[in-house]
C-alpha positions as CSV (number, residue, x, y, z in Angstrom):
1,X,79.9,-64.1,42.8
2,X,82.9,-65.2,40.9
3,X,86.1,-65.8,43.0
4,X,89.1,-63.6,41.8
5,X,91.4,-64.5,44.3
6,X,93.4,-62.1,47.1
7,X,93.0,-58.7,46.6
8,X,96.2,-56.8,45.2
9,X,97.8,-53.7,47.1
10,X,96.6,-50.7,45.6
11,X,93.9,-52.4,43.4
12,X,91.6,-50.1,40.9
13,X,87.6,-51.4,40.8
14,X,86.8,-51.0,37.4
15,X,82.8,-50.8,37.2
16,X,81.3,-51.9,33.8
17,X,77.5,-51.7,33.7
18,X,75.2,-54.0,31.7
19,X,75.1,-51.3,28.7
20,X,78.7,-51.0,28.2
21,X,79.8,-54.0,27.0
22,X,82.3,-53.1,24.7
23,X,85.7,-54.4,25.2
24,X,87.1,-50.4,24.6
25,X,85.1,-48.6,27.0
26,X,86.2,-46.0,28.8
27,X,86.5,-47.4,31.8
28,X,88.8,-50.1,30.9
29,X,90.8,-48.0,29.1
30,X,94.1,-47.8,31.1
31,X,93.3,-51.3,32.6
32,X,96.1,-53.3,34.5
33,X,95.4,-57.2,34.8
34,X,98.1,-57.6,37.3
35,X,96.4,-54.8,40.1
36,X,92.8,-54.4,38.7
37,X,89.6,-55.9,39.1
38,X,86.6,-55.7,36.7
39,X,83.1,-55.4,38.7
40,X,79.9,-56.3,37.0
41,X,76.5,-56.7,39.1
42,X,73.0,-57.8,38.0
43,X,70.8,-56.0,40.8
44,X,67.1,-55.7,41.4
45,X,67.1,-52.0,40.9
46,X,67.7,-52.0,37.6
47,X,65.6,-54.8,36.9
48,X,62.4,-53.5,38.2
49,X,62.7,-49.3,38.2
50,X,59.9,-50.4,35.6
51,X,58.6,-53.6,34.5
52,X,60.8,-54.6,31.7
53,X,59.5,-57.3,28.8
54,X,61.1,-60.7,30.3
55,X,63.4,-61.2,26.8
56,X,64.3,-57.5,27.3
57,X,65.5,-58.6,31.3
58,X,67.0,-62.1,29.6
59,X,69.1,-60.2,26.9
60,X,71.2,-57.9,29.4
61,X,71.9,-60.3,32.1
62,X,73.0,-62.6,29.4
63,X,74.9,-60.4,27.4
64,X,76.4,-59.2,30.5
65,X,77.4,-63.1,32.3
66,X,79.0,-63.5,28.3
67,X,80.6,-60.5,28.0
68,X,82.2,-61.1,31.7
69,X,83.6,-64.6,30.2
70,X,85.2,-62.3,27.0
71,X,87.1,-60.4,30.0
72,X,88.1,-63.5,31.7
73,X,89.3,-65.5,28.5
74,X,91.4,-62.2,27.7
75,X,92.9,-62.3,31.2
76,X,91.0,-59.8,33.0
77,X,89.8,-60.8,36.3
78,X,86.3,-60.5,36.9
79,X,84.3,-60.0,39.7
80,X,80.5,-60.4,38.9
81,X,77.4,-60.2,41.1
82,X,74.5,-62.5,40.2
83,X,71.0,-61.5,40.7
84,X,70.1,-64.5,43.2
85,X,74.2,-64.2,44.6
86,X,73.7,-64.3,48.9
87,X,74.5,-60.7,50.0
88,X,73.9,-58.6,46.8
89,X,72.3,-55.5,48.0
90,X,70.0,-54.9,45.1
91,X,71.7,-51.9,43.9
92,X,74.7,-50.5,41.9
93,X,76.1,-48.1,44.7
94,X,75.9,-51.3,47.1
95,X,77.5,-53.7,45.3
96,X,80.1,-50.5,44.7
97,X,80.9,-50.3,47.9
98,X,80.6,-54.0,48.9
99,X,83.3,-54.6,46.2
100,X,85.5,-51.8,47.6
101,X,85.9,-53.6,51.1
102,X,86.3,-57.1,49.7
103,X,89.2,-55.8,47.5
104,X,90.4,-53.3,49.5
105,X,90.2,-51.1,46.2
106,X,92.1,-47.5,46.8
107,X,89.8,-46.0,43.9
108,X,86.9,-46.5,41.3
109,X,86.7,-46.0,37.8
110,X,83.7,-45.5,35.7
111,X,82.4,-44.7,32.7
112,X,79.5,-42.3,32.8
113,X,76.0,-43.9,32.8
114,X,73.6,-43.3,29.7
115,X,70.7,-42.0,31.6
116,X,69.7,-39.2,34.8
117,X,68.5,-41.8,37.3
118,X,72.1,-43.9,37.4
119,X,74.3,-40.7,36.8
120,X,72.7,-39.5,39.7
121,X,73.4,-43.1,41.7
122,X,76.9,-42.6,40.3
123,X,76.9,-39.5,42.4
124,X,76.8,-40.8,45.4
125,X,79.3,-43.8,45.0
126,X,82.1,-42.2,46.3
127,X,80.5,-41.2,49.4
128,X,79.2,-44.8,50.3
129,X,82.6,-46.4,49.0
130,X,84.7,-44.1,51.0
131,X,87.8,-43.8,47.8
132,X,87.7,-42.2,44.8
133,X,85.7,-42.7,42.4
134,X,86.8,-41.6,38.5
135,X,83.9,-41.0,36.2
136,X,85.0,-40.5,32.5
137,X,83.3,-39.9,29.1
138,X,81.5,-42.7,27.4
139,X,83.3,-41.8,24.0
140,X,81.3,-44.5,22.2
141,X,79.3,-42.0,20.6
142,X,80.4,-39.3,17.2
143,X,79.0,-36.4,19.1
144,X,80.6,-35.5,22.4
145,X,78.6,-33.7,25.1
146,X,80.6,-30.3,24.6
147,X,80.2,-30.7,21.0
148,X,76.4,-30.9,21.2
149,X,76.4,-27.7,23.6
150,X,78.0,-26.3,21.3
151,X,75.6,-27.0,18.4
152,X,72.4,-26.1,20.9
153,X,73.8,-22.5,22.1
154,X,71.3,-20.1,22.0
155,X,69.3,-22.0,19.3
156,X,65.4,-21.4,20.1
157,X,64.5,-24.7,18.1
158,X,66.4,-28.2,17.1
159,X,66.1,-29.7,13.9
160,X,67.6,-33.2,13.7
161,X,68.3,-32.2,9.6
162,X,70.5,-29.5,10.9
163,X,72.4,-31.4,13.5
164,X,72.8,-34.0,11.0
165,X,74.4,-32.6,8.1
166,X,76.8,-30.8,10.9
167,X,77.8,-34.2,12.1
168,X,78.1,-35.7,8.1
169,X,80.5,-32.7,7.7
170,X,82.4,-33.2,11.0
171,X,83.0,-37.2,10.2
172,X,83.1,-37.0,6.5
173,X,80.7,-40.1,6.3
174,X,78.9,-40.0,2.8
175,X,80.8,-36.7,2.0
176,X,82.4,-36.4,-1.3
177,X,84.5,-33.3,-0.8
178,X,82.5,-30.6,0.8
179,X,79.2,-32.0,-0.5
180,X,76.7,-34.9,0.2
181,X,77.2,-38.2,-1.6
182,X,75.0,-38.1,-4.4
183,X,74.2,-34.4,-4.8
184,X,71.6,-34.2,-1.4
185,X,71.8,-34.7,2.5
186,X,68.3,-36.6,2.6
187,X,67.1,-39.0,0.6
188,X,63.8,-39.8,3.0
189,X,61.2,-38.8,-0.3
190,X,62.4,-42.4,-1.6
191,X,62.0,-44.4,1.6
192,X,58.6,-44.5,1.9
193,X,57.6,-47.3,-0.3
194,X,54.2,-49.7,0.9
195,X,55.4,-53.2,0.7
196,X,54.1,-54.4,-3.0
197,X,52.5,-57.8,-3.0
198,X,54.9,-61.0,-3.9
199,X,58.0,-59.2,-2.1
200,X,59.3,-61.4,0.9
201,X,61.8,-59.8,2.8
202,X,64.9,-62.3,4.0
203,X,64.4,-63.9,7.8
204,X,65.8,-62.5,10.6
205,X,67.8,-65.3,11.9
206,X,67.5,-66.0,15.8
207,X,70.0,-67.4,18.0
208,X,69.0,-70.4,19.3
209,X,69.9,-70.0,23.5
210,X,73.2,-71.5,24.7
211,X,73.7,-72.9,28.5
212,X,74.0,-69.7,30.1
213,X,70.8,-68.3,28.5
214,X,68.7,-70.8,29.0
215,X,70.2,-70.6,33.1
216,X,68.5,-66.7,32.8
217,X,65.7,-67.6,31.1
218,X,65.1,-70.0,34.0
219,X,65.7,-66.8,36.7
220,X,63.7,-64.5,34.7
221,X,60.7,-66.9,34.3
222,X,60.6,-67.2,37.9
223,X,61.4,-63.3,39.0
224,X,59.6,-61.6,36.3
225,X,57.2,-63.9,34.5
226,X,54.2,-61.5,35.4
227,X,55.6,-58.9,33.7
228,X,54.3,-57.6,29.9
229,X,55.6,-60.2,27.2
230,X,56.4,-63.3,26.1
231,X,59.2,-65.5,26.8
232,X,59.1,-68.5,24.7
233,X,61.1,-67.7,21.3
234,X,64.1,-65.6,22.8
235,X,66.6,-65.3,20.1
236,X,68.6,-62.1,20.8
237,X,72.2,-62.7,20.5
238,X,74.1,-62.3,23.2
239,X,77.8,-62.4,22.6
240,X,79.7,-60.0,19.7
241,X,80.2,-62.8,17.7
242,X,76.5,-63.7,17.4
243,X,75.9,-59.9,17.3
244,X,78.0,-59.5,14.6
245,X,77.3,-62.3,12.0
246,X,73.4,-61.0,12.6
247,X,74.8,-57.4,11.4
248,X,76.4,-58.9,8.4
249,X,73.7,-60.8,7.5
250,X,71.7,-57.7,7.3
251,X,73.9,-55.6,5.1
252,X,74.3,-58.3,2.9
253,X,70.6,-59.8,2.8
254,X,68.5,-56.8,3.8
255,X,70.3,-53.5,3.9
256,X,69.9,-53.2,-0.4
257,X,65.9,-53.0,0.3
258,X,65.9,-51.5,3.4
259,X,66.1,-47.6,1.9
260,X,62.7,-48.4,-0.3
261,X,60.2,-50.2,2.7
262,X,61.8,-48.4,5.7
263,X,58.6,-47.3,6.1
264,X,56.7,-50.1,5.5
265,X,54.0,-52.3,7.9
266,X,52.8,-55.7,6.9
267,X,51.3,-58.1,9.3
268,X,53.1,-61.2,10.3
269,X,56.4,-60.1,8.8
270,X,58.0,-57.4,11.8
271,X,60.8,-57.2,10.5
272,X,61.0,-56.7,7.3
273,X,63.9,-55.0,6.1
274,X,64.9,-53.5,9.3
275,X,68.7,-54.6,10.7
276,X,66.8,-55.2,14.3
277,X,70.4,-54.8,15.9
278,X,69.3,-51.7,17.8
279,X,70.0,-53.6,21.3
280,X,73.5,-54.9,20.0
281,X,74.7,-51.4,19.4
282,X,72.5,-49.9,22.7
283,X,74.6,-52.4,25.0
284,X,78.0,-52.5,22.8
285,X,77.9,-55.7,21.3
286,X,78.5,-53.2,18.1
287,X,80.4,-50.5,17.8
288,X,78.4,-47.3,15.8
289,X,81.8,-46.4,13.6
290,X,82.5,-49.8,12.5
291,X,78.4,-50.3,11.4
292,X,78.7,-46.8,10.2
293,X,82.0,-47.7,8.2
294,X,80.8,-51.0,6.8
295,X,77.4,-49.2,5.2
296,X,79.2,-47.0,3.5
297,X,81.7,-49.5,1.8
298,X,78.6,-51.8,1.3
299,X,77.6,-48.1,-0.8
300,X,81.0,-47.7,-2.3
301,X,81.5,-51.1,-3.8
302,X,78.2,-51.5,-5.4
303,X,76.1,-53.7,-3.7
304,X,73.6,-50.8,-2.0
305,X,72.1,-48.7,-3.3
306,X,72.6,-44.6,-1.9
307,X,68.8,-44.3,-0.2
308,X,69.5,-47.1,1.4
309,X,72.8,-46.3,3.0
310,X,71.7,-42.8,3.3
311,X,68.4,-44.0,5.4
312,X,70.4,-46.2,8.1
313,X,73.2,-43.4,8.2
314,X,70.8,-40.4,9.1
315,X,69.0,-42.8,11.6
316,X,73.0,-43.4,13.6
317,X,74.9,-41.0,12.8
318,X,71.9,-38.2,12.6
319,X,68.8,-39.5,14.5
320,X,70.8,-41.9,17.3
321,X,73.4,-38.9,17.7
322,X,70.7,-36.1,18.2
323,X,68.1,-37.3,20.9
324,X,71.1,-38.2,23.0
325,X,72.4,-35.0,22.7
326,X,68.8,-33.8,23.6
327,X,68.5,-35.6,26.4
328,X,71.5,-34.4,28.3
329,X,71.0,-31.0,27.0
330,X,67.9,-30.8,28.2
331,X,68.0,-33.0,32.1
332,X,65.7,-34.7,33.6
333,X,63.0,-31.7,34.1
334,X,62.1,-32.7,29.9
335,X,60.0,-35.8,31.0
336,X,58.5,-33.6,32.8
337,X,57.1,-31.6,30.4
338,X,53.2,-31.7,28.9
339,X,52.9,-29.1,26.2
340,X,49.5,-30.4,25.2
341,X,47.9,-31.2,28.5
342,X,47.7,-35.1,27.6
343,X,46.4,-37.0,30.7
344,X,44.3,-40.1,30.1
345,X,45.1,-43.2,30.9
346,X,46.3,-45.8,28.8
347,X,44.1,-48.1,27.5
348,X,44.0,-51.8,28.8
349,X,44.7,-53.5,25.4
350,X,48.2,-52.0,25.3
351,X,49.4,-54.9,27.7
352,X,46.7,-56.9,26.3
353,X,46.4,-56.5,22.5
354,X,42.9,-57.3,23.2
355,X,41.3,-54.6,20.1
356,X,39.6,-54.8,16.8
357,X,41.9,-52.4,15.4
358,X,43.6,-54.8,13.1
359,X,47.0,-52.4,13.1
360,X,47.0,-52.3,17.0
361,X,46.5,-55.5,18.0
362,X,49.5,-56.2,15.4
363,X,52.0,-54.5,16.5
364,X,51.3,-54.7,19.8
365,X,50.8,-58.3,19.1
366,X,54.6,-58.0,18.1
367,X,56.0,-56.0,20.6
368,X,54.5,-59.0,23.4
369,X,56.1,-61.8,21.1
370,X,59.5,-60.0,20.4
371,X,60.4,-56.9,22.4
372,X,60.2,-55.7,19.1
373,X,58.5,-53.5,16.6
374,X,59.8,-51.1,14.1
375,X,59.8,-47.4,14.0
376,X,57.1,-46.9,11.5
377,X,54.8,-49.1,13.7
378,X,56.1,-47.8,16.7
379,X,55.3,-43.8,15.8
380,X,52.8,-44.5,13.4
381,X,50.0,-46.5,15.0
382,X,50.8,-47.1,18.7
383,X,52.4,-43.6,19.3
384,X,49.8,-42.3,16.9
385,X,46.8,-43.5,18.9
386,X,48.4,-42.6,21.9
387,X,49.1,-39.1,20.8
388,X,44.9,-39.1,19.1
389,X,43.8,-40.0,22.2
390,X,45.5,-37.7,24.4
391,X,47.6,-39.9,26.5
392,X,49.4,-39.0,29.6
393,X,52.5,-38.6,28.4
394,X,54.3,-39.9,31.7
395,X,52.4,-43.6,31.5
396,X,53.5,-43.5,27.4
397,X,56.7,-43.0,28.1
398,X,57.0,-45.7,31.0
399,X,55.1,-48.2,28.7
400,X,57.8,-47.9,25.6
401,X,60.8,-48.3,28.2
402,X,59.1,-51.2,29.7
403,X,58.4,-53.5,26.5
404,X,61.3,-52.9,24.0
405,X,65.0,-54.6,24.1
406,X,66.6,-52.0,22.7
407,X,64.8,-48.9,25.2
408,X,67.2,-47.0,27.1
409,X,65.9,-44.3,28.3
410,X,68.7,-41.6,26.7
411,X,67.2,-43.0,23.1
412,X,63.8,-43.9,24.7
413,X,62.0,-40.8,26.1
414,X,62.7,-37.9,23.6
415,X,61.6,-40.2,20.6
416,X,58.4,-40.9,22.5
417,X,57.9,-37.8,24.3
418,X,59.4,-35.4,21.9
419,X,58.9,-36.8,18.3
420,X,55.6,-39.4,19.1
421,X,53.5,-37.2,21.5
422,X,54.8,-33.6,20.8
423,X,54.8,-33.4,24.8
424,X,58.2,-30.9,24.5
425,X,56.1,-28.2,22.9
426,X,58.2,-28.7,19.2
427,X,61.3,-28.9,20.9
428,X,62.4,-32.0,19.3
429,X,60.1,-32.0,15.9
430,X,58.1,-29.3,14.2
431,X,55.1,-30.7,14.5
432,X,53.1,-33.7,15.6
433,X,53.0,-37.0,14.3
434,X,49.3,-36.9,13.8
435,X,47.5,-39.1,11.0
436,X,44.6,-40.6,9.9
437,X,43.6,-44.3,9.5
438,X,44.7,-43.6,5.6
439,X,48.5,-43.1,6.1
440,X,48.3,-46.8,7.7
441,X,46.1,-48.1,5.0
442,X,49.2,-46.3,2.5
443,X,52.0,-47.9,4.0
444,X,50.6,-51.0,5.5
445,X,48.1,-54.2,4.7
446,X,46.3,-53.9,8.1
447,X,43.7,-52.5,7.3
448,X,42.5,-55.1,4.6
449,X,41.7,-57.7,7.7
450,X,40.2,-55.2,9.8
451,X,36.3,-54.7,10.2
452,X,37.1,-51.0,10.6
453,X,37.5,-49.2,6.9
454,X,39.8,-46.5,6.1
455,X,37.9,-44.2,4.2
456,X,34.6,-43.9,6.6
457,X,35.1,-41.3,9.4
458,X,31.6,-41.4,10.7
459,X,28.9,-44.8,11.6
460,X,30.0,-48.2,13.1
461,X,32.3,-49.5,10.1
462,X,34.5,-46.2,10.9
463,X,38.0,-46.6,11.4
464,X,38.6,-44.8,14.7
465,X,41.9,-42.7,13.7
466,X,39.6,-40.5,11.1
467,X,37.8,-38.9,13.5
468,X,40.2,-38.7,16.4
469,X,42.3,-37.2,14.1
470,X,39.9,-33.8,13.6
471,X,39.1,-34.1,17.4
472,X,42.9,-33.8,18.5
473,X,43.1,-31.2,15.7
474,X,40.2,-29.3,17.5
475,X,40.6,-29.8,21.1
476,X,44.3,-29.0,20.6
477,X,43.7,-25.4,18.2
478,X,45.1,-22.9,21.0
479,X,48.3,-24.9,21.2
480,X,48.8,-25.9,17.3
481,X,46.8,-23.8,15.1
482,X,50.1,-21.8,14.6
483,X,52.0,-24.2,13.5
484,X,52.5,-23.6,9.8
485,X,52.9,-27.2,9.1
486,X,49.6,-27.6,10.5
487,X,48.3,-25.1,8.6
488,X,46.5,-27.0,5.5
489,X,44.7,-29.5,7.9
490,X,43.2,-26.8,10.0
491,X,42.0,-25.1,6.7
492,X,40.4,-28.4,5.5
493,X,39.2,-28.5,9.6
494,X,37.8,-25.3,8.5
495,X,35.9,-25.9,6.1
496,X,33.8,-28.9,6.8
497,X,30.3,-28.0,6.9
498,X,29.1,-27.9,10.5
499,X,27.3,-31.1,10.5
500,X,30.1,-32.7,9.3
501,X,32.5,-31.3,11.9
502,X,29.7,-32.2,14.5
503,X,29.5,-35.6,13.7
504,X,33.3,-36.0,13.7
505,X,33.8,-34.8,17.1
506,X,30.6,-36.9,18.6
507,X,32.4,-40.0,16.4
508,X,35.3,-39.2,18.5
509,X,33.7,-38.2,21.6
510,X,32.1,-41.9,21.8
511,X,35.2,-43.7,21.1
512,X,37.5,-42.1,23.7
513,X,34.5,-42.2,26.1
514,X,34.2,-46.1,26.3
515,X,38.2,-47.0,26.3
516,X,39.3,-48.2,29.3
């Protein structure tokens, strides 16, 4: 625990947690160096609620011990909890009220907390502190709560496209005038190019660990080291600096390509074209206006191209923007939900990447390395055989929050459960992410190393995705055969002779009966 000194009369507790590290934050607003205290903690809770990917565990509690010496070099004293400090309590709402009594603090002042589970710990903190405690808006984000309500009154469905062009118009980013930049809001039709032969994407630099990394790599080995992951190789930055020269180095290197092969899979190369500075902005190493504010110069002046500023602007401004707002819109009883009656377990190989299926055991192969994979290879394999299989959609969700840096559970849960495994019932998309071993074989080069083939749905050389595609179409018809978007592969569904059919579901049938 860092020593700050006597306590001052009257002194304000000022509670920063590990994913509001931004120097503007709400609750350090107002702050007064000569009577306030800043209060960060690294507690057990929040380190095991689920069994985070070691780097993921390493990259918050080393973000937050750097961002705690940005306060103190600006002034601001400091008081923060280690994980192996004597005394800590293990919790947020104990180390609250511990700091209350060792500062004699007459009040507490918060910023709100990004998920259900903490707001409702927040709850109580005034109770077990016995002041005040001051909660106020994170205001990091382009769309305030109120503003989202206000969107989501009395609409029966969402559409991110909707929300999105409302929040273009409401911020003017990529607006000339009253219209789009370029004539048209959307300019995904162009983004999903395979990765041609010959093209080698620029490296993602890492940042090699300084003192007080390698000190949490050390804890984390020792506290965590059975979790899922590896972690030899951490290179995460950790301080705004760091985080910021990554960012620049991906509009300048990356972000003229990234529009065409946002899309794209191709084994050994994760990254791609992809900014992989999701965790930087999730903790507020970055800021979303100024990354915002820098693509669209980076449009402006030349040097990228509009699909590509277009693409990374509809996935902040539209994508980021929307599932937060349909996360608190919707509380905690949307995890909950299970439109399609999902409930198998998952299979062994995801903590494993033990499987012949040469574009699973890649990305999960990269997710154990990196805490890491892109959204394509996110949705389109792993959440695609999950949502084939039939999954339960609770040990999904718990599986994406646990191996990914950047998974918060306000981002997290309705892309998995909403837009990968349709769970919400088409809340949050119009239709399931369902495909067939050929949309990997179109956008990836898995499938040229893999003993199963693409094009065979039936027999041992059959890559398993063709058939469990036709069986969730089937098993799931009373749910989805409405859905007009469905409608063509339902027709096709329809019109396989009935051997064929038959032979598909048995395919299916003995693939799903021996996972485990």
């Amino acid at each position: 625990m860092t020593g700050i000194g006597a306590p001052a009369p009257g002194t304000t507790l000022r509670m920063v947690l590990g994913d509001q590290l931004s120097p503007g934050i709400s609750a350090l607003r107002d702050l007064d160096p000569e009577r306030d205290v800043v209060l960060m903690a690294e507690v057990a809770a929040e380190a095991t609620y689920v069994r985070h990917h070691p780097q993921k565990i390493v990259f918050f509690l080393s973000a937050m011990r750097h961002f705690a010496a940005e306060l103190e070099a600006a002034g601001v004293p400091v008081d923060y909890v280690r994980l192996d400090d004597p005394g800590n309590t293990g919790t947020l709402g104990g180390e609250v009220a511990r700091a209350v009594a060792r500062h004699r603090a007459v009040r507490v002042i918060a910023t709100e907390a990004g998920e259900w589970r903490l707001a409702a710990d927040m709850a109580g903190w005034q109770a077990r502190a016995g002041v005040p405690v001051e909660i106020r808006e994170d205001d990091r984000f382009l769309c305030p709560h109120a503003v989202f309500a206000e969107w989501a009154e009395e609409r029966r469905e969402f559409r991110m496209e909707h929300f999105y062009r409302v929040m273009r118009r409401r911020t003017g980013i990529l607006m000339d005038g009253g219209g789009p930049a370029g004539g048209r809001w959307n300019f995904d039709a162009e983004n999903r190019r395979r990765l041609p032969d010959g093209v080698e994407p620029p490296p993602v630099p890492g940042i090699a660990p300084d003192d007080v990394t390698r000190a949490v790599i050390a804890l984390v080995r020792d506290r965590f080291g059975g979790h899922f992951g590896d972690l030899d190789g951490f290179g995460y930055a950790v301080t705004r600096s760091d985080a910021e020269a990554l960012w620049e180095r991906f509009v300048v290197e990356r972000l003229p390509r990234f529009g065409d092969y946002q899309d794209a899979m191709a084994h050994g190369r994760p990254f791609l074209f992809h900014a992989v500075v999701a965790p930087y902005l999730n903790v507020g190493l970055l800021g979303a206006r100024a990354m915002l504010a820098r693509v669209v110069r980076a449009w402006r002046d030349g040097s990228v191209p509009l699909n590509a500023a277009e693409g990374f602007v509809r996935q902040i401004l539209g994508w980021r923007e929307y599932v937060r707002g349909i996360y608190w819109q919707q509380g905690p009883e949307y995890a909950a939900r299970n439109a399609l009656g999902a409930d198998r377990a998952l299979p062994a190989f995801f903590w494993s990447g033990d499987t012949d299926m040469a574009c699973l055991a890649a990305c999960i192969g990269d997710t154990r390395r990196h805490a890491y994979a892109h959204h394509i290879q996110r949705l389109m394999v792993i959440g695609n055989f999950a949502l084939l299989i039939g999954a339960d959609p609770a040990a999904v969700n718990r599986w994406y929050l646990e191996v990914y840096a950047d998974a918060v559970e306000w981002v997290q849960l309705p892309n998995t459960h909403g837009m990968v495994l349709h769970a919400d019932g088409g809340l949050l998309g119009s239709k399931p992410y369902a495909a067939s071993g050929r949309y990997i074989q179109r956008m990836s080069d898995y499938c040229g190393g893999c003993r199963h083939r693409p094009d065979v749905a039936v027999g041992p050389e059959a890559c398993p995705f063709n058939a469990l595609y036709w069986h969730f179409l089937d098993r799931n018809r009373a749910t989805l055969g409405g859905n007009p978007r469905l409608a063509m592969p339902y027709r096709t569904l329809d019109r396989f002779e009935p051997d064929r059919r038959d032979a598909l579901l048995r395919q299916a049938g003995r693939f799903l009966a021996q996972l485990a």
